[in-house]
C-alpha positions as CSV (number, residue, x, y, z in Angstrom):
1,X,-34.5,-21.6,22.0
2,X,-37.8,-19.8,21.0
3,X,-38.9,-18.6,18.3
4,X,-41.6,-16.5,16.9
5,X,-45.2,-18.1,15.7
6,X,-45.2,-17.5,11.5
7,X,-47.3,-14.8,9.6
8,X,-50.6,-16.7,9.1
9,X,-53.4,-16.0,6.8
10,X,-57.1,-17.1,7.8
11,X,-59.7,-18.0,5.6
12,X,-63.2,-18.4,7.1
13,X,-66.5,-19.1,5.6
14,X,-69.6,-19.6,6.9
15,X,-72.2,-21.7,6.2
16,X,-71.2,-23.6,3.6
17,X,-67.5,-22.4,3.5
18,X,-64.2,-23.2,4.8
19,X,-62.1,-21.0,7.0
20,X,-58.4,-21.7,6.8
21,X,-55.4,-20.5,9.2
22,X,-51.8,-20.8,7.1
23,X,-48.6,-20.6,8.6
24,X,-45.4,-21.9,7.4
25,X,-44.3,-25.6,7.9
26,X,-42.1,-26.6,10.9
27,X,-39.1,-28.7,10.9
28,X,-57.8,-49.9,18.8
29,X,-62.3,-58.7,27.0
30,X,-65.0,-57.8,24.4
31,X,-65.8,-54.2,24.7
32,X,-69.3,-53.2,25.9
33,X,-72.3,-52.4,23.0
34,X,-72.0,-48.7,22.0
35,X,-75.0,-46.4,22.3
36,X,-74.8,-42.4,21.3
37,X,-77.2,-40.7,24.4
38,X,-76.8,-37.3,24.8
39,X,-75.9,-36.2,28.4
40,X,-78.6,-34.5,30.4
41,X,-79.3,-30.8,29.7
42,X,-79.6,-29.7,32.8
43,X,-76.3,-31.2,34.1
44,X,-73.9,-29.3,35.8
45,X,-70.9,-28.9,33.8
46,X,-67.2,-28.1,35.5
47,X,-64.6,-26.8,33.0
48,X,-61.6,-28.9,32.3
49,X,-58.4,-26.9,32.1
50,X,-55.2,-27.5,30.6
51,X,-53.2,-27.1,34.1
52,X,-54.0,-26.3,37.4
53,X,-51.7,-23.3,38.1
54,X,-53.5,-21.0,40.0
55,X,-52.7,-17.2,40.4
56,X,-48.8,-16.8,40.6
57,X,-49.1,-13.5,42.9
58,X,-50.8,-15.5,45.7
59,X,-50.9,-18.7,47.4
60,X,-47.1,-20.1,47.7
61,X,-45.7,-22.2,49.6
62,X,-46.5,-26.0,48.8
63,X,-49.8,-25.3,46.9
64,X,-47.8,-22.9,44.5
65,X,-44.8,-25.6,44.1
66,X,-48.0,-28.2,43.6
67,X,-49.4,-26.5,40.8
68,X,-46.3,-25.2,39.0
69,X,-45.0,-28.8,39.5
70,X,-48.1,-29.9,37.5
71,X,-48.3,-26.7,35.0
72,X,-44.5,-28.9,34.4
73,X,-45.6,-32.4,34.2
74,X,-48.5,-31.2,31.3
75,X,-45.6,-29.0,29.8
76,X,-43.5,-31.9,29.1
77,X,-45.9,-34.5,28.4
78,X,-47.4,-32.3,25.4
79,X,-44.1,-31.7,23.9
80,X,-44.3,-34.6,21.7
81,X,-47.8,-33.3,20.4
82,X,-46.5,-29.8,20.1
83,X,-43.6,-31.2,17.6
84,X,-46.1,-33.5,15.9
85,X,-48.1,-31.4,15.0
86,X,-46.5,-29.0,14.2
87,X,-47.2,-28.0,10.4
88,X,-50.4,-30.0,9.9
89,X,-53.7,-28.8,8.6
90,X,-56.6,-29.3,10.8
91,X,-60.3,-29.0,9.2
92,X,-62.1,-28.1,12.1
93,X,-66.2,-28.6,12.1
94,X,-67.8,-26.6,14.5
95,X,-71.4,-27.7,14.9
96,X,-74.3,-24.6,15.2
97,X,-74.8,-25.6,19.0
98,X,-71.5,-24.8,19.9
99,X,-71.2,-21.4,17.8
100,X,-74.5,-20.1,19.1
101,X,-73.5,-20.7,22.5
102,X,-71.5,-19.9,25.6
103,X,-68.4,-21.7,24.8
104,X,-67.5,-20.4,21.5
105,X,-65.2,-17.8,22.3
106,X,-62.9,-20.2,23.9
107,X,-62.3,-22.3,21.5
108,X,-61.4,-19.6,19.1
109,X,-58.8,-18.7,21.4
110,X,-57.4,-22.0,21.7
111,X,-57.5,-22.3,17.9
112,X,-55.6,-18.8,17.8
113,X,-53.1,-20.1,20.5
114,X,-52.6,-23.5,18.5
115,X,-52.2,-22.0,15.2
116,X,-49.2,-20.1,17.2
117,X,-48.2,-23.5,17.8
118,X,-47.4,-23.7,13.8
119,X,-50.9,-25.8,13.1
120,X,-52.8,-24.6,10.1
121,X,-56.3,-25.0,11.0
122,X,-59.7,-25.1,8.1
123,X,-62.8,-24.1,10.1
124,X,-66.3,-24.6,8.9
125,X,-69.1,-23.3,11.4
126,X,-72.3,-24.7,11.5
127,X,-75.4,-22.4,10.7
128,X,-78.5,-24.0,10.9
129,X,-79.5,-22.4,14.3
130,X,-78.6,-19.1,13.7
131,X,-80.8,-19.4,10.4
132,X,-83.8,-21.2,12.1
133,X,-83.7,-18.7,15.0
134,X,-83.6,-15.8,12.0
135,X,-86.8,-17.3,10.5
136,X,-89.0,-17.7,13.9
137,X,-88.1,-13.9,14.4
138,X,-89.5,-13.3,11.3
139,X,-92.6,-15.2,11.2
140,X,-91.6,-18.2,9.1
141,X,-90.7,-22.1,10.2
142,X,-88.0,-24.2,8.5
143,X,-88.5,-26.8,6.3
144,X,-87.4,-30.1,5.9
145,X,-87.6,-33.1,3.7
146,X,-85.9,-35.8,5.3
147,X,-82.8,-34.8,6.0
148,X,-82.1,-31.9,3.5
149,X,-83.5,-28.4,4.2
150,X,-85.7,-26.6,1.7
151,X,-83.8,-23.3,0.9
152,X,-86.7,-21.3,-0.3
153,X,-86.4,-17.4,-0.8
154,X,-86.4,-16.4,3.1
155,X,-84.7,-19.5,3.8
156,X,-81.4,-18.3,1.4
157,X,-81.6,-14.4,3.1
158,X,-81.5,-15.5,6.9
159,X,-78.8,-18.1,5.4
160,X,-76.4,-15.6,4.1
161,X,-77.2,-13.4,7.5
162,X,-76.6,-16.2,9.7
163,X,-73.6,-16.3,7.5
164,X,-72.5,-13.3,7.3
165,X,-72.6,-12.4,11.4
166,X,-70.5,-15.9,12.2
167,X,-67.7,-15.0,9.2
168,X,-67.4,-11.5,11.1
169,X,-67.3,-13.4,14.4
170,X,-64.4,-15.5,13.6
171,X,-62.5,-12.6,11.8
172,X,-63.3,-10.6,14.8
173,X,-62.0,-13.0,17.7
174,X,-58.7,-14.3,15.7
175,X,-57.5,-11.0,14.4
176,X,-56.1,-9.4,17.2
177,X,-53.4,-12.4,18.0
178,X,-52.2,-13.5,21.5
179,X,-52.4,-11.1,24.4
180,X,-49.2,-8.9,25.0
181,X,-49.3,-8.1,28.5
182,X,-47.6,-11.3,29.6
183,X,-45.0,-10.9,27.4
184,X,-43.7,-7.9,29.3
185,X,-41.5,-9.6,31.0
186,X,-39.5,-11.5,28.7
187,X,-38.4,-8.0,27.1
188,X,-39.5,-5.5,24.4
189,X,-43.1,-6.2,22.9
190,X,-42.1,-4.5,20.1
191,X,-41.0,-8.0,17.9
192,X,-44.7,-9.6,18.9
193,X,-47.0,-6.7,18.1
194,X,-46.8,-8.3,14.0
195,X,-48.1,-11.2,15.4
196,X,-51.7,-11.5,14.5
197,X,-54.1,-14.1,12.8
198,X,-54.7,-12.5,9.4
199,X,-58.1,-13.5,8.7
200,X,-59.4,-13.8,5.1
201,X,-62.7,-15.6,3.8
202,X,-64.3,-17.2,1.1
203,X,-66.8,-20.0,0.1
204,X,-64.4,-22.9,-0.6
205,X,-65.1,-26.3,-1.7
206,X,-63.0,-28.0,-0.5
207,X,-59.9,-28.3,2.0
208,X,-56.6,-30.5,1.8
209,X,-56.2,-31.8,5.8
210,X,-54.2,-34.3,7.9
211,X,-56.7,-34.7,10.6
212,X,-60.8,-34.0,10.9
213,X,-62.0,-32.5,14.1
214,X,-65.9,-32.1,15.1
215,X,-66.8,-29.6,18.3
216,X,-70.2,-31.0,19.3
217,X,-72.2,-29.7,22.5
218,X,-71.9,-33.3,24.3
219,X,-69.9,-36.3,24.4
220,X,-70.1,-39.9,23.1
221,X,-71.0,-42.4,26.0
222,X,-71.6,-46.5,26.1
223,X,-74.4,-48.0,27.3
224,X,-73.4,-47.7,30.8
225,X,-73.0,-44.3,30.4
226,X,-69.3,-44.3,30.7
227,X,-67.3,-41.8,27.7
228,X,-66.1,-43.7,24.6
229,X,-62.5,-42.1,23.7
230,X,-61.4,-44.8,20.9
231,X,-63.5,-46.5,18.4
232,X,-62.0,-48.8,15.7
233,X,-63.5,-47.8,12.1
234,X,-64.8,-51.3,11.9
235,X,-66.0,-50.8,15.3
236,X,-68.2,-47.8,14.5
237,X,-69.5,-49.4,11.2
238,X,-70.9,-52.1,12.5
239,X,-72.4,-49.8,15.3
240,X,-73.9,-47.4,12.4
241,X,-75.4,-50.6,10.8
242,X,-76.8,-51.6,13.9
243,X,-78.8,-48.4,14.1
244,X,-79.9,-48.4,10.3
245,X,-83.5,-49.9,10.6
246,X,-84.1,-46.7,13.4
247,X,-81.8,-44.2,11.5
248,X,-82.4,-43.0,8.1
249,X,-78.8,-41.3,8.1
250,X,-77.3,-44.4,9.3
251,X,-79.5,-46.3,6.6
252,X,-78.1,-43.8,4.4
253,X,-74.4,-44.2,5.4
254,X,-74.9,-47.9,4.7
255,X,-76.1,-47.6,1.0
256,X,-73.1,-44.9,-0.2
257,X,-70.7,-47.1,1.7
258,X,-72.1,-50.6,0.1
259,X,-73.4,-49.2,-3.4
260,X,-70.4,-47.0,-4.1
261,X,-67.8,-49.4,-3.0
262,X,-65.5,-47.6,-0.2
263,X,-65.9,-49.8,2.3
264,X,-62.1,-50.8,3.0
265,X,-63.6,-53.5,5.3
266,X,-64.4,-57.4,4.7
267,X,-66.0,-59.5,7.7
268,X,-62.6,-60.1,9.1
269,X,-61.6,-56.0,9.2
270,X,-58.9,-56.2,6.9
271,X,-58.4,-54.3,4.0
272,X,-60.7,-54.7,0.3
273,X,-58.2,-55.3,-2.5
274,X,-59.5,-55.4,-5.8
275,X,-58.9,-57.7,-8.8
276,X,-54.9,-56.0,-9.7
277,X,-54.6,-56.4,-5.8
278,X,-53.9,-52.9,-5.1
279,X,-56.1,-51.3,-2.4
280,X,-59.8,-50.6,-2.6
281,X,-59.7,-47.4,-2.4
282,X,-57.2,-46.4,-5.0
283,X,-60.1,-44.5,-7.1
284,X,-61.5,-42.8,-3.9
285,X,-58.3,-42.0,-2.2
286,X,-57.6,-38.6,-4.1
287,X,-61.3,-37.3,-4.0
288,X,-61.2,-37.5,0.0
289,X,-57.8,-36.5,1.0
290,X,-58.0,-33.4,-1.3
291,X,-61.5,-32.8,-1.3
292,X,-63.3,-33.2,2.5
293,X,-66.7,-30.6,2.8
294,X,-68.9,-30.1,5.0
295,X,-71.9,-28.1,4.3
296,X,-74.0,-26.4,7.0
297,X,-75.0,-28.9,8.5
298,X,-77.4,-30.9,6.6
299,X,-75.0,-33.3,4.7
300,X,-71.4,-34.1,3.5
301,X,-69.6,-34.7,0.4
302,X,-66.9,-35.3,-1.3
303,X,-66.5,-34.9,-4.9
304,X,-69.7,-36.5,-5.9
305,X,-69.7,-39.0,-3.5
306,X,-71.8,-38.5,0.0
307,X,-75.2,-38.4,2.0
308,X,-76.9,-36.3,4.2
309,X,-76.6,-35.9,7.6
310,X,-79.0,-33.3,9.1
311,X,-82.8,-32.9,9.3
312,X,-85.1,-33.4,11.5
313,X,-83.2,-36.9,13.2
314,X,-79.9,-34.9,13.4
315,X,-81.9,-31.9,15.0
316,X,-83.9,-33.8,17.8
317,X,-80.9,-35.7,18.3
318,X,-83.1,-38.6,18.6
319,X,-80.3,-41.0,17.8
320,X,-77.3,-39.0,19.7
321,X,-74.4,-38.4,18.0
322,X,-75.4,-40.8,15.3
323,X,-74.7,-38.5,12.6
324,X,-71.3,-37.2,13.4
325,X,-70.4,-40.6,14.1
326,X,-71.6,-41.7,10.6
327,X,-69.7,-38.7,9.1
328,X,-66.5,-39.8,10.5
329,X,-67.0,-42.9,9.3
330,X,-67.6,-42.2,5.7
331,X,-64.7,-40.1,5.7
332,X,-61.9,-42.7,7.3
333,X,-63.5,-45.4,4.6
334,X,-62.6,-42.6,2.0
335,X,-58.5,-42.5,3.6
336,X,-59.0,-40.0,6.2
337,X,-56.6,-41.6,9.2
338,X,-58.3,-40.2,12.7
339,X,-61.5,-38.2,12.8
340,X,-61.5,-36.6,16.5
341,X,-65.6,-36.0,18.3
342,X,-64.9,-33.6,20.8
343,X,-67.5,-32.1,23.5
344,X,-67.1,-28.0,23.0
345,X,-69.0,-27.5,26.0
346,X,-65.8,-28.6,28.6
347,X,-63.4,-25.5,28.4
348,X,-59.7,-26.6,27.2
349,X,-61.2,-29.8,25.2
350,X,-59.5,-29.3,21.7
351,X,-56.2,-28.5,23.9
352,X,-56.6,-31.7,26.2
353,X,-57.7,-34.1,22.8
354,X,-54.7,-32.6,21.0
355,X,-51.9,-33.0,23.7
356,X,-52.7,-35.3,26.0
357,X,-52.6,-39.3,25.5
358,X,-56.2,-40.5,25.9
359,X,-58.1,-37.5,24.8
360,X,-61.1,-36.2,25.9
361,X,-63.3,-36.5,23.0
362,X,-64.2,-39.9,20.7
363,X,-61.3,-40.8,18.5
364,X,-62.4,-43.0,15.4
365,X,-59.3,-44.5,13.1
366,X,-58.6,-46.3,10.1
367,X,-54.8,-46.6,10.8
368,X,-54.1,-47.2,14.5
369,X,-55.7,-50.2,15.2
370,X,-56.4,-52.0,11.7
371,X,-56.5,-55.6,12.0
372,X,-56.6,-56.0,15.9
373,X,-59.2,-57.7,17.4
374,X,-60.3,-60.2,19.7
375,X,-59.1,-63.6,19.2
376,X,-61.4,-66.4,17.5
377,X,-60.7,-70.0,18.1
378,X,-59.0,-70.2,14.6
379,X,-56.3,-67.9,15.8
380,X,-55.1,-70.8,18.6
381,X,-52.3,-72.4,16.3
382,X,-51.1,-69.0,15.4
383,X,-51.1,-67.7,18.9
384,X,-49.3,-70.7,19.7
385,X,-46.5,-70.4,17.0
386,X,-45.7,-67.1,18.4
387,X,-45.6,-67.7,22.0
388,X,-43.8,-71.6,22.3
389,X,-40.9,-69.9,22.1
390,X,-40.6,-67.5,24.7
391,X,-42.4,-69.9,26.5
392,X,-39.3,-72.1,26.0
393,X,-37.1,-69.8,26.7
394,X,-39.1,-69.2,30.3
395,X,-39.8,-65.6,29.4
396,X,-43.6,-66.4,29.1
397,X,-45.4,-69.2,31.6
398,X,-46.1,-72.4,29.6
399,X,-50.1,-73.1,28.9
400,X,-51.1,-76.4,27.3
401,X,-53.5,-76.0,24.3
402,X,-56.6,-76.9,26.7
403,X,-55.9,-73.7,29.1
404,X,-54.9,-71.5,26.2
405,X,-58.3,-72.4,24.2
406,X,-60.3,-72.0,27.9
407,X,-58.2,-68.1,27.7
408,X,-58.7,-67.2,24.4
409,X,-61.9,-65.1,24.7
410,X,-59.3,-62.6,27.2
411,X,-56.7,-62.6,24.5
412,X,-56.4,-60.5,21.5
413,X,-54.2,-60.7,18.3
414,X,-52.7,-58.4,15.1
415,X,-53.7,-60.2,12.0
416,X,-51.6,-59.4,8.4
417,X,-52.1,-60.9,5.7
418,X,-54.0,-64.0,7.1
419,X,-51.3,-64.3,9.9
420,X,-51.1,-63.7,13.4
421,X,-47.7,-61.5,13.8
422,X,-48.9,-60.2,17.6
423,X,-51.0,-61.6,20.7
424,X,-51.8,-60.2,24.0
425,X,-54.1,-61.1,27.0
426,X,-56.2,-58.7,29.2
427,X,-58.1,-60.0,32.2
428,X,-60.1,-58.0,34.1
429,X,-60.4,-57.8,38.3
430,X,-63.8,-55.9,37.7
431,X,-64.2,-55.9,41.8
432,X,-60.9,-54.3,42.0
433,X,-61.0,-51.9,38.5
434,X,-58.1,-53.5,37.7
435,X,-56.5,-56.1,34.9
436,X,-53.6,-58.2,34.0
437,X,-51.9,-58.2,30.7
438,X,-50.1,-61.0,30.2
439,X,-48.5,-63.1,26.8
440,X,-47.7,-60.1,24.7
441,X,-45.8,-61.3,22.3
442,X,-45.1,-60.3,18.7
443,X,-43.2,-62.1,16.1
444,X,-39.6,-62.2,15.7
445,X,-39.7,-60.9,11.6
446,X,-42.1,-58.3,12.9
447,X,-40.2,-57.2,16.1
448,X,-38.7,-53.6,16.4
449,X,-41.7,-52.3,14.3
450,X,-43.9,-51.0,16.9
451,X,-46.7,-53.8,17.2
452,X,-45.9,-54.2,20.7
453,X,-46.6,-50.9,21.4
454,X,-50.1,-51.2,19.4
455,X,-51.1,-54.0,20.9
456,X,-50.4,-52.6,24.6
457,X,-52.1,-49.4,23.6
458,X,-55.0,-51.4,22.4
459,X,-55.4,-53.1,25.5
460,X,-55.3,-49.9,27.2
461,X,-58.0,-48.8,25.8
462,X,-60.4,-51.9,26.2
463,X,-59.6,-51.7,29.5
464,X,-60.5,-48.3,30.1
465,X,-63.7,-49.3,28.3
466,X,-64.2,-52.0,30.5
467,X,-64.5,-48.9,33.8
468,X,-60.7,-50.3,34.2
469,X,-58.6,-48.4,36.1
470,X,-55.1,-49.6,36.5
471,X,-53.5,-52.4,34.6
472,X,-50.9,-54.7,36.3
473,X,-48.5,-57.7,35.1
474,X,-45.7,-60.2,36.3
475,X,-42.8,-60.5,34.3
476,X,-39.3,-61.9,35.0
477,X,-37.4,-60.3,31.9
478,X,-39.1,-57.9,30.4
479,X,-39.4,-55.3,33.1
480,X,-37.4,-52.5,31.0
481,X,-39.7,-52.4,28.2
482,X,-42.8,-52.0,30.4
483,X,-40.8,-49.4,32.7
484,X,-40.6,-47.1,29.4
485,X,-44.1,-47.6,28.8
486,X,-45.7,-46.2,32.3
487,X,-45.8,-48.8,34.6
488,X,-43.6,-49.4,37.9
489,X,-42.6,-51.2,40.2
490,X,-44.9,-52.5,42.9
491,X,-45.2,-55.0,45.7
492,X,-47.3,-58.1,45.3
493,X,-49.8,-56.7,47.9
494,X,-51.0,-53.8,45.0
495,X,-52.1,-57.1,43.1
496,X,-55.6,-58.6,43.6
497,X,-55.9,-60.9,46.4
498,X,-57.6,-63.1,44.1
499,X,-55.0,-63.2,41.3
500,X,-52.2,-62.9,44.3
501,X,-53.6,-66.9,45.4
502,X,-52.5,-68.3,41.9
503,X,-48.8,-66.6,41.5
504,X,-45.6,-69.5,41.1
505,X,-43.7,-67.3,43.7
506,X,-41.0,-70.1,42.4
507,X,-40.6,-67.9,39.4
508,X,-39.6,-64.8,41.3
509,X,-41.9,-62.6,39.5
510,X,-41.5,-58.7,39.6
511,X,-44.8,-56.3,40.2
512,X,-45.5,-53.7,37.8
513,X,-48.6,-51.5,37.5
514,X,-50.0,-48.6,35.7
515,X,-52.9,-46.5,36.1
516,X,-54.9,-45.6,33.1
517,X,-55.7,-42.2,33.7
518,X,-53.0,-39.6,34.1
519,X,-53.5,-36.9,36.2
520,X,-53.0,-34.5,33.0
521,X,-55.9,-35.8,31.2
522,X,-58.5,-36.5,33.3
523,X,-61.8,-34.9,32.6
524,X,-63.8,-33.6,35.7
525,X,-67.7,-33.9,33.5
526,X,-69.4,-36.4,35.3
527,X,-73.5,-36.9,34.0
């Protein structure tokens, strides 16, 4: 049963605003060192599209059944997304790049079609190229002082034009609503004509959000130049601090986040309590989930708290992505859950982060993933406690202490409260792109909560990091639960020939494999 997309009202600024679309409410082996290089400029770049359904008027036969088959398969594998989000607010930060260039248009439209969707979206543009490019046409050069901008009298008039012409942009491409011809044949139009993106603006402050999105012109990549899609918030803070003797932002970052106190982070990753042993961030926690702002470019804030994050290092991009990075950061230390970095450069990529499984973008998250890591030789007693059983009970293959300990750099645990409640192993086939999990296990108090499906998720995602493709495993009883989490059935010649030589056939093992990268989401950007 369908039903109509609600009356919205936008509100867009520019520069240093906020630009809001309402609608009523419906219903985490070691992974590699992290670098931030941008991708060459004069790549080529191939779009990435939501589906692959060509025109419907020509073609047919088995390329037309093909493609609506797979226009299907995307359908249904969003529509968990679709209800999810469904009556969240999005602040959406839109870097200057991306709104002085090619691909701008687009993502308006997919912000117009997801706001349909019922998602309420805050949108804050970037200027600072507009206004740079205003002032060489005029004669004069920007000025910087580290990473701040020097808004001097010509400086503030080519900021409120560069302002002014992006605010009528936005209004301009989300006002007139979805297209109607389409519609045509699902009956009289006449219902949908009302169904536009009212667009209002102002210079807001601030913006109450479930989720922080930043369209950059590139994506985030490793050392090997392979994309990152999911970084752990202790895993970007240490990479920020890594970079802060050759970043002043990420010095920056490092001195709000240690002098201010809102690091939720000890050495282990769990969370800071203070002395009355409620959470760290009790006194921050309003201030950021009530008050995120961006300004044009050239810093962040939150109530008082903050650094900047532009200048001349953020405009050379002579550390990548650095800054957006440590932006995200400083927000998901301040209670933000997921902060999304999404290339707006590949067509359909706020669609394909939004409703696909693995993204296309870099997600960094607080929640998701807190308190898995890598196991440490201090974790073998607790590993142990949780596996002897099911090893007992034959479910799992029995490993003395010696061959566990010799394993224990592959494995990888859920700590709580000083206590391993969930283990896992991955190891990697690199010859083969492939990897075995094997002793998942979680325990029994904290069964039926969904740390198994963490902990598989995680390994997912370290072994896509590792230039994994396909994960495999042997199990004798647990086949259903793996079933329902994408893998199937295979025959024992799908497993590597080198793992194949060490299987206890006695057991009578079942096969099951899963590739990494659906069809759905795969991104066709190659640099």
């Amino acid at each position: 049963m369908a039903s109509s997309p609600p009356a919205a009202t936008a509100r867009v600024a520019a520069a240093e605003g906020v630009s809001t679309t309402k609608g009523s409410r419906g219903g985490g082996g070691a992974e590699p060192a992290r670098s931030l290089r941008l991708p060459p400029s004069n790549g080529t770049r191939r779009g990435v599209r939501c589906s692959a359904v060509g025109n419907p008027g020509g073609g047919g036969g088995c390329g037309g059944a093909a493609a609506g088959e797979e226009f299907v398969g995307f359908f249904r594998e969003a529509w968990p997304y679709i209800r999810g989000h469904r009556g969240s607010t999005f602040v959406v930060v839109i870097s200057s790049e991306v709104v002085s260039g090619p691909h701008f248009d687009g993502i308006l439209q997919d912000i117009s079609l997801l706001h349909g969707l019922g998602i309420q979206f805050v949108l804050v543009p970037g200027t600072h190229v507009q206004i740079d490019k205003l002032l060489t046409e005029r004669g004069r050069m920007a000025k910087y002082v580290g990473q701040y901008r020097v808004t001097d009298s010509d400086s503030l008039e080519a900021a409120m034009e560069a302002a002014g012409r992006i605010r009528l942009t936005i209004e301009a491409k989300l006002s007139p609503g979805p297209p109607m011809l389409n519609l045509r044949r699902h009956g009289t139009i006449g219902r949908w004509h009302g169904l536009v993106d009212n667009v209002a603006s102002g210079n807001f402050l601030g913006a109450k959000a479930d989720k922080l999105i930043c369209i950059v012109d590139g994506q985030i990549f490793d050392e090997h130049g392979r994309a990152i899609h999911f970084m752990s918030l202790e895993e970007a803070d240490m990479l920020i601090r890594k970079r802060a003797k050759q970043s002043d932002i990420a010095a920056n970052y490092v001195k709000v986040v240690d002098e201010e106190g809102i690091s939720h982070l000890h050495e282990d990753g769990e969370p800071s309590l203070n002395g009355n042993g409620s959470g760290h961030l009790d006194a921050y926690a309003t201030s950021f989930k009530n008050g995120l702002g961006f300004n044009n470019g050239n810093g962040i804030y939150s109530g008082e708290q903050g650094f900047a994050i532009g200048g001349e290092e953020r405009l050379g991009r002579s550390n990548g992505y650095l800054s957006e990075l440590a932006a995200a950061a400083f927000v998901c230390h301040g209670g933000v859950q997921r902060v999304h970095i999404i290339d707006g450069t590949v067509d359909g990529s706020l669609l394909l982060e939004l409703f696909t499984r693995d993204g296309t973008g870099t997600m960094i998250a607080r929640d998701v993933y807190e308190g898995t890591r890598i196991a440490r030789e201090e974790d073998l007693l607790g590993i142990r406690k949780i596996l002897r059983p099911l090893e007992e009970s034959g479910v799992l293959v029995k490993r003395t202490d010696k061959e566990l300990l010799e394993a224990l750099e592959s494995f990888y645990v859920v700590q709580r409260d000083g206590s391993i409640i969930a283990c896992a192993a991955l190891f990697p086939f690199p010859e083969d792109k492939s990897g075995e999990v094997a002793a998942i296990a979680v325990s029994e108090e904290c069964r039926g909560k969904g740390q198994g499906d963490k902990l598989l998720d995680y390994i997912e995602k370290a072994a896509m990091a590792l230039g994994l493709e396909k994960l495999f495993l042997l199990t004798t009883r647990t086949a259903d639960w793996f079933v329902r989490r994408g893998f199937s059935e295979c025959s024992i010649e799908s497993i590597p020939e080198q793992r194949r030589k060490r299987i206890n056939l006695s057991r009578g093992s079942k096969y099951y494999i899963k590739q990494l990268q659906p069809k759905h989401a795969r991104s066709s950007d190659k640099y």
